[in-house]
Phi, psi and omega in degrees: 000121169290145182275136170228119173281133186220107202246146173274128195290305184293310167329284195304317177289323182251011149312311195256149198283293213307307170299334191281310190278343184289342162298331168290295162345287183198131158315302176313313212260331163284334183278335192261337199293281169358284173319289218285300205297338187270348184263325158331278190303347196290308204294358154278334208222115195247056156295147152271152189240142172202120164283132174256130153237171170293118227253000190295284176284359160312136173291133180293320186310315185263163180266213184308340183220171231149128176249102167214158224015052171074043151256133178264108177281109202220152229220120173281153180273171217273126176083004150298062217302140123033274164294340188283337173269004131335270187320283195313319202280331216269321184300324187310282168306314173083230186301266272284326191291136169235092179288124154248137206186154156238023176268083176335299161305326179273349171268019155259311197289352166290286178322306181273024159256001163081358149302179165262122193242119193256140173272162186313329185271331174308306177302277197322348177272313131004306178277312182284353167303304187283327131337298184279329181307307173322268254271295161349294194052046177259201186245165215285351182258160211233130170297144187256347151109033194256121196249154186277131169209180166258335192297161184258136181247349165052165213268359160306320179252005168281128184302158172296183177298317164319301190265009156270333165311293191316315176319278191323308133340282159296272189317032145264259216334000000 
């Protein structure tokens, strides 16, 4: 099943050091910053991708969507919040959706629409991860530290169906 990444734009930028002073700077220019870095990651990893910003702040020249460099960009419309157009997609998508967000709220109406909800610092570590695997050319699994044992653990310590799907999901990133 394919993943469709769904990033809260603005979340995710000022989330990030890097990203955060290029924001300070100039809105536009934290926003193209964004971009580059997700068509980076897009050419390891052939997600669909979608950015949400808040459309208040949005450039008047485009309209509500935008494609660039095969990231899909979206823009909320006048009375609207982001999140509400988040919230619309994720009912939309169901499993399929990986919501990135530090945003509490959107990540429980994500979990209860039945995505995944990853928080912001956690993806950028994901991406630099996959970023460094690239420049490397080792190979993509990473030890989970799981030492060989005989005891037996039963179905007891097994996560339920749900958050192991949710797993399964994030380790494709």
């Amino acid at each position: 099943m394919a993943i469709h990444l769904i990033i809260d734009g603005y979340n995710l930028i000022r989330q990030s050091p890097e990203l955060a002073g290029m924001d300070r700077q100039d809105l536009q220019l934290g926003r193209d910053a964004l971009v580059d870095m997700l068509a980076a990651y897009k050419k390891l990893k052939p997600h669909k991708i979608t950015v949400v910003f808040d459309g208040s702040a949005g450039p008047s020249l485009y309209g509500s969507r935008d494609r660039v460099k095969g990231i899909a960009v979206r823009y909320s419309q006048g009375g609207e919040s982001a999140d509400d157009v988040i919230r619309r997609m994720v009912r939309r998508e169901k499993a399929k959706a990986l919501v990135v967000s530090s945003d509490r709220e959107i990540m429980t109406a994500a979990e209860s629409a039945g995505a995944t909800a990853l928080d912001s610092a956690a993806f950028e570590e994901k991406i630099a991860l996959a970023r460094y695997l690239a420049v490397k050319g080792g190979d993509e699994t990473v030890s989970s530290g799981w030492v060989p044992t005989t005891r037996k653990k039963g179905p007891s310590r097994r996560l339920p169906k749900r958050k192991r799907r949710a797993r399964a999901r994030v380790d494709k990133l």
